[in-house]
MARSE-315678 format. One record per residue (C-alpha): x negated, y, z negated; residue number from 1; residue in three letters. Coordinates in Angstrom, 3 decimals. Layout:
+----------+----------+----------+-----+--------+
:     east :    north :       up : num : residu :
+----------+----------+----------+-----+--------+
:        X :        Y :        Z : NUM :    ALA :
...
+----------+----------+----------+-----+--------+
***
This chain:
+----------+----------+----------+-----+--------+
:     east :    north :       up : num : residu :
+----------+----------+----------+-----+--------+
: -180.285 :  -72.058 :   55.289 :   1 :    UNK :
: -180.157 :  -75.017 :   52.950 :   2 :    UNK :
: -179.997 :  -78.378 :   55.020 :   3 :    UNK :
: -176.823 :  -79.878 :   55.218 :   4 :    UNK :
: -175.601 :  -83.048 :   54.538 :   5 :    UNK :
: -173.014 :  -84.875 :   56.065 :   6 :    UNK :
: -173.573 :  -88.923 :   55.105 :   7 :    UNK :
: -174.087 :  -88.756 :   51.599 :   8 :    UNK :
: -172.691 :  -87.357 :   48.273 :   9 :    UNK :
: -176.339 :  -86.573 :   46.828 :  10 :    UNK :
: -177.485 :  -83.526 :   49.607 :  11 :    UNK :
: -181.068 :  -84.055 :   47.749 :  12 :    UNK :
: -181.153 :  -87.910 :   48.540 :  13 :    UNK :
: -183.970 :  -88.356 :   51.268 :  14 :    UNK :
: -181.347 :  -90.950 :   53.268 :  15 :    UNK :
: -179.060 :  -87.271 :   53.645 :  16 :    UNK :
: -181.842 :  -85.211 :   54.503 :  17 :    UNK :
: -183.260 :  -87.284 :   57.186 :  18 :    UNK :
: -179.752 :  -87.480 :   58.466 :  19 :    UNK :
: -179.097 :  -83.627 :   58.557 :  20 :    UNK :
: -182.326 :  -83.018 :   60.008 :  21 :    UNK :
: -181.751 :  -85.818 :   62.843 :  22 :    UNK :
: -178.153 :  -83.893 :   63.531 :  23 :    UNK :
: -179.817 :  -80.790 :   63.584 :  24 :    UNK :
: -182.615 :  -82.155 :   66.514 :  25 :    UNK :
: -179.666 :  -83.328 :   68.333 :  26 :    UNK :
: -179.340 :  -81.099 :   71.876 :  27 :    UNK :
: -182.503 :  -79.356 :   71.095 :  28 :    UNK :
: -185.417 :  -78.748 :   72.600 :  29 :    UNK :
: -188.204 :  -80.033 :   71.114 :  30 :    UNK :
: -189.340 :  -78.302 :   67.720 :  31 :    UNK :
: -193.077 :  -77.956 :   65.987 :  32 :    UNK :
: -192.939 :  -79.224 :   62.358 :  33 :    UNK :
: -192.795 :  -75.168 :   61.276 :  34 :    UNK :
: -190.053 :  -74.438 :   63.426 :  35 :    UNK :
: -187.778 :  -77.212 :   61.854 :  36 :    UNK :
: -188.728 :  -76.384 :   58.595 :  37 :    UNK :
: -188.328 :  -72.573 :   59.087 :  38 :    UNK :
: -184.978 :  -73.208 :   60.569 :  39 :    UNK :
: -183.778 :  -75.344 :   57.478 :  40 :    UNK :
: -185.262 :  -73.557 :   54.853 :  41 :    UNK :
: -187.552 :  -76.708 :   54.150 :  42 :    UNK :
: -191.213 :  -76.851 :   53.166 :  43 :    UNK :
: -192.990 :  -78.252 :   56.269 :  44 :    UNK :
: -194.666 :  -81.291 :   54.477 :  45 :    UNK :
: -190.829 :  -82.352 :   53.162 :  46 :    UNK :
: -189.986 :  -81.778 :   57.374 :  47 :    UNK :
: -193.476 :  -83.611 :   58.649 :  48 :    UNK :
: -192.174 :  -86.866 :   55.780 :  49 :    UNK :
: -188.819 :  -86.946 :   57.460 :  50 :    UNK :
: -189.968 :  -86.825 :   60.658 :  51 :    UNK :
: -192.342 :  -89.636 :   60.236 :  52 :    UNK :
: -189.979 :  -91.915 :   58.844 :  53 :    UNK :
: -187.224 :  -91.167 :   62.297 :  54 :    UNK :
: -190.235 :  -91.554 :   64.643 :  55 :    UNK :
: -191.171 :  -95.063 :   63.041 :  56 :    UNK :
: -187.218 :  -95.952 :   63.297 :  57 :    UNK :
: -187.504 :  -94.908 :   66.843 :  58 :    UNK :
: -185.174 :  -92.275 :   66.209 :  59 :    UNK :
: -186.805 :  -89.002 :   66.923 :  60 :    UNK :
: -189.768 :  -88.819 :   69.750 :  61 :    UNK :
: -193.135 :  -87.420 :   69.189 :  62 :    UNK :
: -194.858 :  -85.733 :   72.385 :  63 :    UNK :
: -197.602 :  -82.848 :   72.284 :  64 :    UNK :
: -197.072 :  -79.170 :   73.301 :  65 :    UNK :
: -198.567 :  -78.759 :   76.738 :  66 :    UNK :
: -200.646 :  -74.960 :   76.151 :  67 :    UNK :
: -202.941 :  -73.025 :   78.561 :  68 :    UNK :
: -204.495 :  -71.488 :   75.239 :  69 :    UNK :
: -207.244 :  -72.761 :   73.030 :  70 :    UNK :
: -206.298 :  -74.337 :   69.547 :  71 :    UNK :
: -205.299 :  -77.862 :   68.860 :  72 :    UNK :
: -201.993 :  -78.538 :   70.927 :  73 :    UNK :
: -198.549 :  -79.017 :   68.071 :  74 :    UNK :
: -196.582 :  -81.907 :   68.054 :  75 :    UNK :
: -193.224 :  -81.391 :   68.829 :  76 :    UNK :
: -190.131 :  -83.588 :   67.994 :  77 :    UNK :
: -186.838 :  -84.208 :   69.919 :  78 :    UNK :
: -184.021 :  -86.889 :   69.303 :  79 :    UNK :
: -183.968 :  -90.073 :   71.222 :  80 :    UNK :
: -180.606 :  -91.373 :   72.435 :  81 :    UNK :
: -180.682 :  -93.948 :   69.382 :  82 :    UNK :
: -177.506 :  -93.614 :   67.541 :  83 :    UNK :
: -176.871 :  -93.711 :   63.932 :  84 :    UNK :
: -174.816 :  -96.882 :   63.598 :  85 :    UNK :
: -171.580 :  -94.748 :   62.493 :  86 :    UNK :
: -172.004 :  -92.775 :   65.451 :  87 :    UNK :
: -172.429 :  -96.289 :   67.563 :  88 :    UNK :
: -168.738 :  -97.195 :   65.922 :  89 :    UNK :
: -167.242 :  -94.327 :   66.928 :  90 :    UNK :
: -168.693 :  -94.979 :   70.830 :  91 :    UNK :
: -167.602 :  -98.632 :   70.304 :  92 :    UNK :
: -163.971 :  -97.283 :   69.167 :  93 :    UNK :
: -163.314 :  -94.831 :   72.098 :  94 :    UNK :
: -164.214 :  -97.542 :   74.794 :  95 :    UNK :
: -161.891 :  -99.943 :   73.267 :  96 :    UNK :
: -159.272 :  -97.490 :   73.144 :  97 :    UNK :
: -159.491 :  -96.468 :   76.623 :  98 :    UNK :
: -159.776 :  -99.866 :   77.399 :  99 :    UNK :
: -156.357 : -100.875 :   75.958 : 100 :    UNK :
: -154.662 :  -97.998 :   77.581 : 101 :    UNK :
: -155.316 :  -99.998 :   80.876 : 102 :    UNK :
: -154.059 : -103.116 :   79.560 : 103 :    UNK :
: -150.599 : -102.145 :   78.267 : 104 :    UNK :
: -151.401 :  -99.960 :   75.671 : 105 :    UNK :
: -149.150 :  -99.138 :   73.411 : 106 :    UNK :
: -147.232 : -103.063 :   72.791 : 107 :    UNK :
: -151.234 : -104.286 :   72.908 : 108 :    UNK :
: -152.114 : -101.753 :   70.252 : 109 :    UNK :
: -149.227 : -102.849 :   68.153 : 110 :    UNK :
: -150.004 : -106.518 :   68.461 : 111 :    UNK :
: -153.731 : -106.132 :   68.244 : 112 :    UNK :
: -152.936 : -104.216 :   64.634 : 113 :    UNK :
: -150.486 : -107.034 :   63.759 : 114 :    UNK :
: -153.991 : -109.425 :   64.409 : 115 :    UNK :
: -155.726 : -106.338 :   61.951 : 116 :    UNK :
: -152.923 : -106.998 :   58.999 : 117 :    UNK :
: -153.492 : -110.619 :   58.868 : 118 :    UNK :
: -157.812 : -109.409 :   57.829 : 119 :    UNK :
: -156.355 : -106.854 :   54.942 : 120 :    UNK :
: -154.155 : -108.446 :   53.354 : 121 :    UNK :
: -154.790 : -107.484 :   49.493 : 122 :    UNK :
: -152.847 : -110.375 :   48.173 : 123 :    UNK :
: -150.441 : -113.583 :   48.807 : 124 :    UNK :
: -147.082 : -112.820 :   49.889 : 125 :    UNK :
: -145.867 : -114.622 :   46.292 : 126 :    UNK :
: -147.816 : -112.069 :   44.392 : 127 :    UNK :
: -146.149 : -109.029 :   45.814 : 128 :    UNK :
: -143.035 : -107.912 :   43.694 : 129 :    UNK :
: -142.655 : -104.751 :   46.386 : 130 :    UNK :
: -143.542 : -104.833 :   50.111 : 131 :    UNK :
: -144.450 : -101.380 :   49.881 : 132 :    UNK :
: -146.993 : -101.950 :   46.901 : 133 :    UNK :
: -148.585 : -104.023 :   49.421 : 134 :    UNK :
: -148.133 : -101.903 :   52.469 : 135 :    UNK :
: -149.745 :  -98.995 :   50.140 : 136 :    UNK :
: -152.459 : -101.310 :   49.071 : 137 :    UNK :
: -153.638 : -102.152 :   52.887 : 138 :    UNK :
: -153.475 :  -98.693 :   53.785 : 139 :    UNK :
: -155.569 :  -97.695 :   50.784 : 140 :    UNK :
: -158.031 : -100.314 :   51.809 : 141 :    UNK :
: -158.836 :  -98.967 :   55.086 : 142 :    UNK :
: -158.870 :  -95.395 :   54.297 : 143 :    UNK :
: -156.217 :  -93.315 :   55.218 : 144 :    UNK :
: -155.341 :  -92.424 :   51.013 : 145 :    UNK :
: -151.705 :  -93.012 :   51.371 : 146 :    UNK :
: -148.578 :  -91.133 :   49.784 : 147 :    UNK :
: -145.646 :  -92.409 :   48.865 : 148 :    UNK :
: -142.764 :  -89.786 :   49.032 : 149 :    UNK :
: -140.075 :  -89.739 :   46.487 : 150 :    UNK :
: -137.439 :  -91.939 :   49.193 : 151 :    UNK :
: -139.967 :  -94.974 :   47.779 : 152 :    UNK :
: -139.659 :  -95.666 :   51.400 : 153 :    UNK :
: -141.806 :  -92.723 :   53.349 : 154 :    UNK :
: -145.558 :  -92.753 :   53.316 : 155 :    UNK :
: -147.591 :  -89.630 :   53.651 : 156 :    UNK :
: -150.922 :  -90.717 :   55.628 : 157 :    UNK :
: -152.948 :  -87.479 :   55.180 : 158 :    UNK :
: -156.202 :  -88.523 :   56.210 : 159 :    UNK :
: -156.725 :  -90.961 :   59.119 : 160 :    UNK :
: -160.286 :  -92.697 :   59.953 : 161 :    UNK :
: -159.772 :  -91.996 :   63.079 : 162 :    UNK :
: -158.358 :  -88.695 :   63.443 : 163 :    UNK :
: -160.299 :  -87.107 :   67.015 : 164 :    UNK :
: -159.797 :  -90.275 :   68.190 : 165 :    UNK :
: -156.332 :  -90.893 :   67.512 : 166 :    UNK :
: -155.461 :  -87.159 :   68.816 : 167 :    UNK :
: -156.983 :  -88.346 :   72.089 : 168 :    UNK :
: -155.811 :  -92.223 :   72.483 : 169 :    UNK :
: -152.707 :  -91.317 :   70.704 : 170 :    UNK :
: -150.570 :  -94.224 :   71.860 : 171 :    UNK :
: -152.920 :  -96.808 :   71.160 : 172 :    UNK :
: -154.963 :  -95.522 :   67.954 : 173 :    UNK :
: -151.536 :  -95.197 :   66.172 : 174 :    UNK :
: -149.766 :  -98.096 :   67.771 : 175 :    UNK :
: -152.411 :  -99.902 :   66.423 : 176 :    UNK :
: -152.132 :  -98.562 :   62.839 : 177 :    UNK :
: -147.841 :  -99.223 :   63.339 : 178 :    UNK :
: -148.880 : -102.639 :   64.401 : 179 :    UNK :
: -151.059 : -102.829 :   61.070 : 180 :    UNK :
: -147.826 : -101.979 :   58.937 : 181 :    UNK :
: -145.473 : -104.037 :   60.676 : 182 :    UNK :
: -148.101 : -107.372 :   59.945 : 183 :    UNK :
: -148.223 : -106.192 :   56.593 : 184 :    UNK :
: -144.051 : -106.291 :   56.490 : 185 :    UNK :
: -144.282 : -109.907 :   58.410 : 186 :    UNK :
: -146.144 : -111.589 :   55.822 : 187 :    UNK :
: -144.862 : -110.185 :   52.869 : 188 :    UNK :
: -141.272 : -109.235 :   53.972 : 189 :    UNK :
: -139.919 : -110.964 :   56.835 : 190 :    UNK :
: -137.054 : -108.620 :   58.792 : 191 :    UNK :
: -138.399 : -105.388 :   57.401 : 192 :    UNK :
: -139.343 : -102.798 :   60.035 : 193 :    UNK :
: -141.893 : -100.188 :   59.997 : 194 :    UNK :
: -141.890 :  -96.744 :   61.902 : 195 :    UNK :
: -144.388 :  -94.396 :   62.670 : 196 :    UNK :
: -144.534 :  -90.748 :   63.521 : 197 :    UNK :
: -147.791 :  -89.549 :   64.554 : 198 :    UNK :
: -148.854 :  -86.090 :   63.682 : 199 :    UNK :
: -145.371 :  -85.257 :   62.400 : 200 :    UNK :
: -147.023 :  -82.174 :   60.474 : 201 :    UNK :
: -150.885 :  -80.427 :   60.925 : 202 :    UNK :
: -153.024 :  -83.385 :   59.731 : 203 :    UNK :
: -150.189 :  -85.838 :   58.275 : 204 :    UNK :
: -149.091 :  -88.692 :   59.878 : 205 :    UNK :
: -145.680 :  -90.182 :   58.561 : 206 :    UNK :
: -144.613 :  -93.976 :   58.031 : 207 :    UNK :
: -141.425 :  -95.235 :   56.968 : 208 :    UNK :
: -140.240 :  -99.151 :   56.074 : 209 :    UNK :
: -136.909 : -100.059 :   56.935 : 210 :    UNK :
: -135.566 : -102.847 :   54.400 : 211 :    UNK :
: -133.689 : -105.778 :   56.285 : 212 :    UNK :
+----------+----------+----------+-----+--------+
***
């Protein structure tokens, strides 16, 4: 099967192949260089490139095939427990969320996303004719490709950054992303009030703003 590519746009770019192929070591025994590239459909001097490059970034682990047989011994390759630094983010995110569970989690999420508004903010409170323009903007900005619903007051999140997680910290992932539209309504409309319903339909989260 063709390798897969799951960090890049260009599947041919050596940056997304190395990537798939680390993904595909992952929970594997290790491989011979033939193996790999049998499994991927690869030719096995593309695999032995890739693999040199993730053994140099400490990524992947050489060792040599213990054999009872004559013939020169193969190398074989595993992962290491180095993380891809998306992967470290995503480690980084579930501690803290578990963490703020313990300390009050919910009010702490919304006030630690109030803290989050006050680093997006696309522009001064004086250029904003509509606190929703802005509210769209900061949403846009941090990747959750908002929708604004004919009320002009409803916003369609249909893609969240941090969708497993959220499922699992629920209170605190999305207090945190309330918290992040209410400090968007503080600075740029005083008295408004935002609400939040998580997961109100199959992947779509729902966020209203309540004028003053």
């Amino acid at each position: 099967m063709p390798i897969p590519s799951q960090h890049a746009t260009n599947p041919r770019a050596p940056g997304a192949r190395r990537a798939a192929l680390l993904a595909f070591l992952r929970g594997r025994e290790p491989l011979g260089v033939e193996s790999i590239a049998r499994e991927l459909d690869l030719h096995p001097n593309t695999v032995r490139g890739h693999l040199e490059v993730l053994v140099r970034e400490g990524k992947v682990e050489r060792t040599t095939e213990r054999r009872g047989t004559r013939g020169r011994p193969r190398d074989l390759f595993t992962a290491t427990e180095v993380y891809e630094p998306e992967e470290s983010y995503a480690r980084l995110a579930a501690v803290l969320a578990a963490q703020l569970e313990t300390l009050g989690g919910h009010g702490e999420a919304i006030a630690a996303g109030r803290r989050w508004a006050s680093w997006e903010a696309c522009a001064p409170a004086a250029d904003v004719p509509e606190a929703i323009d802005e509210v769209l903007a900061v949403l846009r900005r941090t990747g959750f490709a908002p929708e604004l619903a004919d009320d002009d007051a409803t916003i369609l999140l249909r893609r969240c950054p941090f969708g497993p997680l959220a499922r699992e910290h629920t209170d605190v992932v999305c207090g945190a992303h309330l918290g992040l539209i209410q400090g968007t309504l503080d600075r740029v409309r005083p008295g408004a009030r935002a609400e939040l319903v998580p997961f109100a339909a199959p992947h779509t989260c729902v966020a209203r703003v309540v004028e003053p």
